[in-house]
C-alpha positions as CSV (number, residue, x, y, z in Angstrom):
1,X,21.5,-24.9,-10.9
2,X,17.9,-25.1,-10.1
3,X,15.4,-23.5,-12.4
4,X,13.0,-22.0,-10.3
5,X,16.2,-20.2,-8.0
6,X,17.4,-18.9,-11.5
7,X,14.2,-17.2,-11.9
8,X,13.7,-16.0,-8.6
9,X,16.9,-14.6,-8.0
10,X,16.9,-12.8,-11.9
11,X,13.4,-11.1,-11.0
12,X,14.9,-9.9,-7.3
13,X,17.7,-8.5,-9.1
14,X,15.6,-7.0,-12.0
15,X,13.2,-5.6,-9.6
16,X,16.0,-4.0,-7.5
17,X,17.5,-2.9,-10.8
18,X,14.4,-1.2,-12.3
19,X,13.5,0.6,-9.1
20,X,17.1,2.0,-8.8
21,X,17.2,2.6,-11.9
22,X,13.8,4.7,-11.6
23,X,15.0,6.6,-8.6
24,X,18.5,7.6,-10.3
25,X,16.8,9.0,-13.1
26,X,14.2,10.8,-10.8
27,X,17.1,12.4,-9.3
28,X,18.8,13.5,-12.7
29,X,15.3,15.0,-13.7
30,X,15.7,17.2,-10.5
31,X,18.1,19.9,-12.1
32,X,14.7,21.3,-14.2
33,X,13.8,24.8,-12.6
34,X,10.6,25.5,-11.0
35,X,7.8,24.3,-13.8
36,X,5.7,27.6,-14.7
37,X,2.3,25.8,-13.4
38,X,3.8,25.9,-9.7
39,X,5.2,29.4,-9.3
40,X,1.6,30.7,-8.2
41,X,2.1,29.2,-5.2
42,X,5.9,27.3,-4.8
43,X,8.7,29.6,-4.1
44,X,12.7,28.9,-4.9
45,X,13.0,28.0,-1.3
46,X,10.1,25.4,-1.3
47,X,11.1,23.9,-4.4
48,X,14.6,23.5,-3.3
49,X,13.3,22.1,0.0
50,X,11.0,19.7,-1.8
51,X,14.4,18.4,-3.9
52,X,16.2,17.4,-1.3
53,X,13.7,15.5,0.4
54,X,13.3,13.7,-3.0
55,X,16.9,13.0,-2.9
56,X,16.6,12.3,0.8
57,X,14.1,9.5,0.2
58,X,15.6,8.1,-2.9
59,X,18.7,7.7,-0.7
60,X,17.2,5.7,2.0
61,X,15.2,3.7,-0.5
62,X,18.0,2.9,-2.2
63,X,20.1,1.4,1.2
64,X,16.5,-0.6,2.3
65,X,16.7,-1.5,-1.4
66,X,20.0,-3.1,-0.8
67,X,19.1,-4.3,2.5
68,X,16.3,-6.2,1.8
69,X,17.9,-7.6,-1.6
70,X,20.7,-8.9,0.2
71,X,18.6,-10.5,3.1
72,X,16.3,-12.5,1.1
73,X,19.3,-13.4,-0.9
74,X,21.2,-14.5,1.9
75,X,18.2,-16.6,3.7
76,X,17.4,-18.4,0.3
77,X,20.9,-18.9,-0.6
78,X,21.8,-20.5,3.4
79,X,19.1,-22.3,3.6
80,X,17.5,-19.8,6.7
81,X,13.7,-21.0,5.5
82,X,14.9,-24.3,5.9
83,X,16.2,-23.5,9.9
84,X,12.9,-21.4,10.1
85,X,11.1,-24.1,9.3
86,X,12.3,-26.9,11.3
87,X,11.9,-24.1,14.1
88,X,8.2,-24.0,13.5
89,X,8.1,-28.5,13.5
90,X,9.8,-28.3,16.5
91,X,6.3,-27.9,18.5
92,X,5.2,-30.9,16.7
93,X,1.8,-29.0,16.0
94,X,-0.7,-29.5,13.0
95,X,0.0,-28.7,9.4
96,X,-2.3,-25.2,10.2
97,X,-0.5,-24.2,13.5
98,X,2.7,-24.8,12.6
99,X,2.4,-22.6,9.2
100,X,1.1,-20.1,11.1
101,X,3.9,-20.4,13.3
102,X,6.4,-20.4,10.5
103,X,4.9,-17.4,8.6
104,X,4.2,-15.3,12.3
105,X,8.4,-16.2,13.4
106,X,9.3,-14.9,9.5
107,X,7.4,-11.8,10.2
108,X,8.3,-11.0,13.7
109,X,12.1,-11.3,12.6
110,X,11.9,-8.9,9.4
111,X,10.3,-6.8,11.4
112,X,13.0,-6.7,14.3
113,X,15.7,-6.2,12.1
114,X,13.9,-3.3,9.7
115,X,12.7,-1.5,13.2
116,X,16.1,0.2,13.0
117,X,14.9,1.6,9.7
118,X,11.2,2.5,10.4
119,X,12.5,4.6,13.1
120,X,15.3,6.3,11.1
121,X,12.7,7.6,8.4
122,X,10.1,8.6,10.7
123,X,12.0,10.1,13.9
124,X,15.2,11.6,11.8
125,X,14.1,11.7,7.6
126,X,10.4,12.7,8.2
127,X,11.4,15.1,11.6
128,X,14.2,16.9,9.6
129,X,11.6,18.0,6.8
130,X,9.2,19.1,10.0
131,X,6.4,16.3,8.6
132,X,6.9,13.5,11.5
133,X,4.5,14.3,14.3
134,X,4.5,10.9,15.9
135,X,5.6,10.3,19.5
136,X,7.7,7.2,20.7
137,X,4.3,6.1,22.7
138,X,2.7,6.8,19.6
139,X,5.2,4.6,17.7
140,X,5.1,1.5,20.3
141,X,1.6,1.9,20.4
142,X,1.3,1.2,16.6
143,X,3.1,-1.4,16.4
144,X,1.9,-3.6,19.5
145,X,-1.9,-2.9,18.1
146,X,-0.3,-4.0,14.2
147,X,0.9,-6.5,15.9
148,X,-2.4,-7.9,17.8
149,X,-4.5,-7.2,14.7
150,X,-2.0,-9.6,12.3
151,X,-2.3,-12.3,15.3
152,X,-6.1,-12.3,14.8
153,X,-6.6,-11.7,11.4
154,X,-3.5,-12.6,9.7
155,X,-3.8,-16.4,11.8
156,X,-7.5,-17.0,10.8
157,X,-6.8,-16.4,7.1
158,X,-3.8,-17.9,6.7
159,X,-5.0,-20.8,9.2
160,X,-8.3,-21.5,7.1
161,X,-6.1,-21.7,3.4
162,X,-3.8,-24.1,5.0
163,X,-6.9,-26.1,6.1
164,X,-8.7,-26.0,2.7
165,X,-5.3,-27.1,0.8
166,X,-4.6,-29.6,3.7
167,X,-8.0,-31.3,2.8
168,X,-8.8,-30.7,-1.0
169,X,-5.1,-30.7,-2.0
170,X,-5.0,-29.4,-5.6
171,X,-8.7,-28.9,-6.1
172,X,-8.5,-26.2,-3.1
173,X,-8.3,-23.6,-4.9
174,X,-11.2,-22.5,-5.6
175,X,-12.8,-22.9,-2.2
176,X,-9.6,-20.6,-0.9
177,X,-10.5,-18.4,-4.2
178,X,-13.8,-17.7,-2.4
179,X,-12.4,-17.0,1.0
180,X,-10.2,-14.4,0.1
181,X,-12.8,-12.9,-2.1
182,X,-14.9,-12.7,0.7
183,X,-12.2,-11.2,2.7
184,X,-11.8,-8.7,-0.3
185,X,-15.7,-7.5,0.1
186,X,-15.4,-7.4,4.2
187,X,-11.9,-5.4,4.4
188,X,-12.9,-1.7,3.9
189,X,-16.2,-2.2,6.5
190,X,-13.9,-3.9,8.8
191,X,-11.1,-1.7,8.0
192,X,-14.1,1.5,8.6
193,X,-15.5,-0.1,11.6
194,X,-12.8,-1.7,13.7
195,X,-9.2,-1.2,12.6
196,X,-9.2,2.6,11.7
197,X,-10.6,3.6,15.5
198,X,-7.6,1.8,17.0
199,X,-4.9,4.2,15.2
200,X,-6.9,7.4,14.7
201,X,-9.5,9.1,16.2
202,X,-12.9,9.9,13.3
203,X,-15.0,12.9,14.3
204,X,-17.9,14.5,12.8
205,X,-17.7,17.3,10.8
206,X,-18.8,20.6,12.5
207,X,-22.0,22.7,11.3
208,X,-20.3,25.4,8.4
209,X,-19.7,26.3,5.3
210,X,-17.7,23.2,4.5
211,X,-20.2,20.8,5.9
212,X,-22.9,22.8,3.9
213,X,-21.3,23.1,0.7
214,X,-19.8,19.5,1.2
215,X,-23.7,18.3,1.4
216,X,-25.1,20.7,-0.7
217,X,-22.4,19.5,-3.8
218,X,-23.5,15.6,-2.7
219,X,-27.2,15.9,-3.4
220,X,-26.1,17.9,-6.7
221,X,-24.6,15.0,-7.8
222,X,-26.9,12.4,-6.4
223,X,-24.2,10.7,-4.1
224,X,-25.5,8.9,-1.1
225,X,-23.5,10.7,1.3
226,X,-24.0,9.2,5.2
227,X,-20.9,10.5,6.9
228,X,-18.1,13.0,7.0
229,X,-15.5,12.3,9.2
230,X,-12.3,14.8,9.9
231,X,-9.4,12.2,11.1
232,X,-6.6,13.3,13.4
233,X,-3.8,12.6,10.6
234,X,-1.9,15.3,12.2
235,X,-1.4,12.8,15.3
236,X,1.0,11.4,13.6
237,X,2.2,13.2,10.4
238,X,1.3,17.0,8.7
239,X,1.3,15.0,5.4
240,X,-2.4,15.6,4.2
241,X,-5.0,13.6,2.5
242,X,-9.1,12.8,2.2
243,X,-10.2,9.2,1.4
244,X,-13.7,7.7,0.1
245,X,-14.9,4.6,1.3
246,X,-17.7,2.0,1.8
247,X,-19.5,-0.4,-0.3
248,X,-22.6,0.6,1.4
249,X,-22.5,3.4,3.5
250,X,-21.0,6.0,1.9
251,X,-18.6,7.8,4.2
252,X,-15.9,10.5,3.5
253,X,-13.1,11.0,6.2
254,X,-10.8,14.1,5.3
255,X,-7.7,14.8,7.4
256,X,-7.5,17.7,9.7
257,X,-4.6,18.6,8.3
258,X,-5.8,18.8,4.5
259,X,-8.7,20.9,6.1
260,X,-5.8,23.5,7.8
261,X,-4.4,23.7,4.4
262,X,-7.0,24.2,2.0
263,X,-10.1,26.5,1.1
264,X,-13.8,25.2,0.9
265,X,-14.0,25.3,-2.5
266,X,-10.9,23.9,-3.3
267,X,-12.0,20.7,-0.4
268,X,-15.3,20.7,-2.4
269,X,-13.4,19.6,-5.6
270,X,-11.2,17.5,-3.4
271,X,-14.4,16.1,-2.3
272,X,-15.7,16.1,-6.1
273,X,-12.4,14.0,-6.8
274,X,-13.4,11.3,-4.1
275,X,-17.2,11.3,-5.5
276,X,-15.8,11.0,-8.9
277,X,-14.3,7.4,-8.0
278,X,-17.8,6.0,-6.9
279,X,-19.3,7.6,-9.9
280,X,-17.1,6.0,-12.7
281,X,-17.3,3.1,-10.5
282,X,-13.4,2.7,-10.1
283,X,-13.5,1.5,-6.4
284,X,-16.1,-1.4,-8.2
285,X,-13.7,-2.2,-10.9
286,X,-10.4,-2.7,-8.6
287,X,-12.6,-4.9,-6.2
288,X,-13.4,-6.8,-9.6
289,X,-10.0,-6.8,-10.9
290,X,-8.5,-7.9,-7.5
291,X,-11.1,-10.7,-7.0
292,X,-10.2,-12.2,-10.7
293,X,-6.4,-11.7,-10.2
294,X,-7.0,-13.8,-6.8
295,X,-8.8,-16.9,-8.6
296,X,-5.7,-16.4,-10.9
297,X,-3.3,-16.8,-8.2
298,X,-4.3,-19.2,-6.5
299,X,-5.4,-21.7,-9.6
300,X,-1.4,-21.5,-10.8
301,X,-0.4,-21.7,-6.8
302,X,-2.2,-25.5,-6.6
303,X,-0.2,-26.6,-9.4
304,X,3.1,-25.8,-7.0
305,X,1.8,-27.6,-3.9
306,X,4.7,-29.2,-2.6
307,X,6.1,-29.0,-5.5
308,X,9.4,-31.0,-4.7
309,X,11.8,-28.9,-6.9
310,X,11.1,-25.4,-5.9
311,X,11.4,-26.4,-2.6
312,X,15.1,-28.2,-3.1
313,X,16.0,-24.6,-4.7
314,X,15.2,-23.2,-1.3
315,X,17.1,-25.8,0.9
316,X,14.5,-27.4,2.2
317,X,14.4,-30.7,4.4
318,X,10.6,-31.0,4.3
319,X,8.3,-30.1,1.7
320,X,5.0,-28.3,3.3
321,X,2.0,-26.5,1.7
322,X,2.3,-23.6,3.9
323,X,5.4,-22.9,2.6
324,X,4.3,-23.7,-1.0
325,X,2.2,-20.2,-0.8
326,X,5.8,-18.1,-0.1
327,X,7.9,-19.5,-2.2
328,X,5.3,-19.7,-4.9
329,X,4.7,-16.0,-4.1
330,X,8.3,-14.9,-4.8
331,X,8.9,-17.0,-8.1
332,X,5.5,-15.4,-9.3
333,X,7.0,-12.4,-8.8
334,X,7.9,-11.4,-12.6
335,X,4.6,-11.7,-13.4
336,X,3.8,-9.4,-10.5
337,X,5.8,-6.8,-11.6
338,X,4.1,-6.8,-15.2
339,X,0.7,-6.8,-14.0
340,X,1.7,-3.5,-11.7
341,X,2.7,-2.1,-14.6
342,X,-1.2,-2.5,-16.3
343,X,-2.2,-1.9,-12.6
344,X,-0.7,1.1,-12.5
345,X,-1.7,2.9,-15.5
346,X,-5.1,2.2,-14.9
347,X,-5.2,3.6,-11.5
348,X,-3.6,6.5,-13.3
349,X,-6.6,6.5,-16.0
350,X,-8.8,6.7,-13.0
351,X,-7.1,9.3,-11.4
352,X,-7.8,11.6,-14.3
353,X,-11.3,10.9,-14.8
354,X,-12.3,11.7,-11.3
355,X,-9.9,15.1,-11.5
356,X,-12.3,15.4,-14.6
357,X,-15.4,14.6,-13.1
358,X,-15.0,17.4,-10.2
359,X,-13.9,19.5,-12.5
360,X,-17.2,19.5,-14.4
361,X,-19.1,19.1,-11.6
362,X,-18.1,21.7,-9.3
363,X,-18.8,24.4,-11.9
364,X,-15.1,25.2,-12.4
365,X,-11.8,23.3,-12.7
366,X,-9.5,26.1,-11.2
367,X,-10.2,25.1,-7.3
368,X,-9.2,21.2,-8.1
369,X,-6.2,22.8,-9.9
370,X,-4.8,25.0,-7.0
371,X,-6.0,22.0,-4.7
372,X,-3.9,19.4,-6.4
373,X,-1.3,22.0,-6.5
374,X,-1.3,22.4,-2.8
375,X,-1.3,19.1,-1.9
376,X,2.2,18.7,-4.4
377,X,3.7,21.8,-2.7
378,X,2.5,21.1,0.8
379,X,3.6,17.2,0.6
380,X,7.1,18.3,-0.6
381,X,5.7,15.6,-3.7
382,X,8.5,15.6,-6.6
383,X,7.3,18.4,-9.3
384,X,9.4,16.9,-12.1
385,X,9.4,13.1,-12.1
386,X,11.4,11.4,-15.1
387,X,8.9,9.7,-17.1
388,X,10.0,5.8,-16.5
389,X,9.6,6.8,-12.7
390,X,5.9,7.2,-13.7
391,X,5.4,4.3,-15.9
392,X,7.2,2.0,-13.2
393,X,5.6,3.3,-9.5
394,X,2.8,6.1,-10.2
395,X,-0.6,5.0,-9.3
């Protein structure tokens, strides 16, 4: 049997394994009674509540689990890249277009057949716990503009890599190294300035307290604040959240749904969180960290170019390099999987030190501690994951 399917299929099956085995014990931790740090503000009823939907989610992850295990098993194992992939030659195009083909037809058929799904969580799992606020034209909406933004940006990327490893071959990687890192710097202005308009609507903060205390805290702490932005989250969802973001322009975009929830000082050390990220340089560090992990990738992806046995373990009548980069994705992904786990306990790390830093810097730690509890409560979040749940997922 071929090496490279051996390890392919052993880290599907450990993956699927692992996460199952995370949710199953998540689901035994759920018999512990309310923790004493929640009953200021978390009745029976609400903890019960927040249980099932626990247990809700755990189920449905557990069948897409499945579903998507088997899938991938049974397209490897019958040879469905192969027919994919004879589909794309068919328009006899160039090496570029017809990767772009193969990878656009791969998407646009997962996505068909998990539709069925999507709509289950968010129109009956998500309705049922009174979260989901979308509409269908909400829902179709979303999906044609996903779909129009992957066309554009999805092609030109993937078009340009294909090119670069079409004309360097294995010395390629380094000029795609450089491509992507450059995508990595652009994404969150671009993100910011074009994507985030087409899904929710950003409007300015109105004169107040909030805004007051919201600037007031910023030149305390000598952040360049430029913008603060309330987002219609509740357009689609009453989930609630704030985010931090640009490289440049600082700008903070809090969701109208976390501002109906909360009190201004318990936003300001929500806000004091956020600021805490830029100030321990965090959002610096992950763009660092996910610029060397790239150079990484792609540097062991040029040794698999074509490589002729990996693509005999997936059926394949033609050997390609745009199908180099998937294949080479999923037998790289054990090493995934242990690099989430370092991934993951930093973000964790960083996570505390900005709790910290708003803590000490909005004069008093209780308002972050009835915020976070809040947004646990209010977000139905599990109050008693089982450790390995942590270790394995929590970021």
């Amino acid at each position: 049997m071929n090496i490279y399917l051996i390890i392919i299929i052993a880290a599907l099956l450990v993956d699927f394994f692992l996460q199952n085995l995370a949710r199953y014990l998540n689901n035994k931790a759920l018999v512990a009674p309310l923790p004493q740090e929640f009953k200021d503000i978390c009745d029976e009823d609400e903890y019960l509540k927040s249980k099932e939907y626990t247990k809700t989610k755990n189920r449905y992850a557990l069948f897409v689990s499945t579903f998507n295990l088997l899938l991938i098993l049974g397209f490897i194992l019958l040879g469905g890249f192969n027919y994919l992939d004879l589909f794309a030659r068919h328009f006899q195009f160039s090496t570029v277009i017809t990767g772009i083909i193969f990878f656009g037809t791969l998407y646009i058929i997962y996505d068909l057949i998990s539709l069925p799904l999507s709509l289950y969580y968010t129109f009956v799992i998500e309705e049922r716990f009174n979260f989901n606020r979308t509409t269908a034209k909400t829902f179709i909406l979303d999906k044609i503009k996903s779909y129009i933004i992957l066309a554009i940006l999805g092609s030109a990327i993937m078009g340009l890599l294909f090119y670069l490893f079409e004309k360097f071959q294995y010395h390629a990687w380094f000029y795609c190294w450089i491509v992507v890192s450059a995508f990595i710097l652009l994404a969150q202005p671009l993100f910011n300035l074009v994507i985030a308009p087409l899904f929710n609507k950003f409007s300015p903060l109105n004169d107040g307290d909030l805004k007051d205390g919201i600037e007031s805290y910023s030149r305390k702490v000598n952040f360049p604040l430029k913008e603060i932005s309330v987002m219609d989250g509740s357009k689609r969802s009453a989930h609630s959240n704030a985010y931090f973001s640009g490289l440049f322009k600082k700008r903070i975009a809090l969701f109208d749904t976390l501002i109906e929830k909360h009190s201004t000082s318990e936003l300001i050390s929500i806000i004091g969180h956020e600021v805490g990220h830029y100030k321990k340089k965090h959002i610096t560090k992950g763009i660092f960290i996910s610029i060397i992990h790239t150079g990484v990738l792609f540097y062991i992806l040029s040794f698999f170019i074509k490589n002729q046995s990996l693509f005999e373990a997936f059926k394949m009548e033609h050997t390609s390099i745009y199908a180099s980069f998937l294949f080479f994705s999923l037998l790289y992904s054990p090493v995934e999987l242990i690099l989430s786990l370092l991934t993951n306990y930093i973000s964790r790390k960083h996570e505390y030190e900005a709790d910290e830093f708003a803590a000490k810097t909005t004069g008093s730690a209780e308002p972050m501690i009835i915020a976070l509890k809040k947004l646990a409560v209010s977000n139905l979040s599990n109050l008693t994951p089982h450790p390995f749940a942590v270790f394995l997922n929590y970021s």
